[in-house]
C-alpha positions in Angstrom: 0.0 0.0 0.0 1.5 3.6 -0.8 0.4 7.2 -0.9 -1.5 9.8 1.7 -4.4 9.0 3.9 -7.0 11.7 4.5 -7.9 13.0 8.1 -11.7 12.3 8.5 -13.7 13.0 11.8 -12.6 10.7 14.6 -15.7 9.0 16.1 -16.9 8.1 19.7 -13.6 6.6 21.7 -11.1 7.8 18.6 -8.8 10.3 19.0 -7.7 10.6 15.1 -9.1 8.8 12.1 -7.6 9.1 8.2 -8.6 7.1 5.0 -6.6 5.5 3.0 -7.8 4.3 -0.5 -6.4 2.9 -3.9 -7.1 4.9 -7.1 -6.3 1.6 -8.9 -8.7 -0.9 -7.0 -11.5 -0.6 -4.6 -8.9 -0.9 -1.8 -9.8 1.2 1.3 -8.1 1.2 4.7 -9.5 3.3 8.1 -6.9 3.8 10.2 -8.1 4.8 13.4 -6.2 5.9 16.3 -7.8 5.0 20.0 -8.2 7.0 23.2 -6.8 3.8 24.8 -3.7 4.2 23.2 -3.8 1.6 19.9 -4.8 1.5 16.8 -7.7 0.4 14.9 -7.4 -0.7 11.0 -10.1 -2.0 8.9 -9.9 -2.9 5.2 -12.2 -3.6 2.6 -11.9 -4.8 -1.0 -8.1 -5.0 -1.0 -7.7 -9.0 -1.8 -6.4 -7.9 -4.8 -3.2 -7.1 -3.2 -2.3 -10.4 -1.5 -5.7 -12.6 -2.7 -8.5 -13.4 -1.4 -7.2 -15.8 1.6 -5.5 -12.9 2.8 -8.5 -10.4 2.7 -9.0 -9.1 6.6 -5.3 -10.1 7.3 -4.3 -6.5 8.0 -7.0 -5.9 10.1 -7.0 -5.7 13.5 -6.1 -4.2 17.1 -2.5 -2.8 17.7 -0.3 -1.7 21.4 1.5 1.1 20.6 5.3 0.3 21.6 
């Protein structure tokens, strides 16, 4: 994945949120950032980039180190 994600309004328990999304394909990522201190990322239509068994795969929780 390359290029710029977009700032978008953060929602309830977010402290930032951008969106990320592939001119190419109907890839989009939310990247959100957590008043707990992780991350949040969420994909959607980006199994052309690794297949379709890997669609969700970059999804997920993450600690901040």
């Amino acid at each position: 994945m390359e290029g710029t994600a977009q700032q978008i309004a953060a929602g309830e328990s977010q402290k930032r949120r951008w969106v990320w999304n592939d001119n190419a394909s109907e890839c989009v990522a939310v990247i959100s950032e957590l008043t707990n201190g992780k991350a949040s990322i969420m994909t959607r239509g980006c199994e052309g980039y690794c297949g379709a068994s890997a669609a969700g795969a970059m999804d997920g929780l993450f600690n901040k180190k």
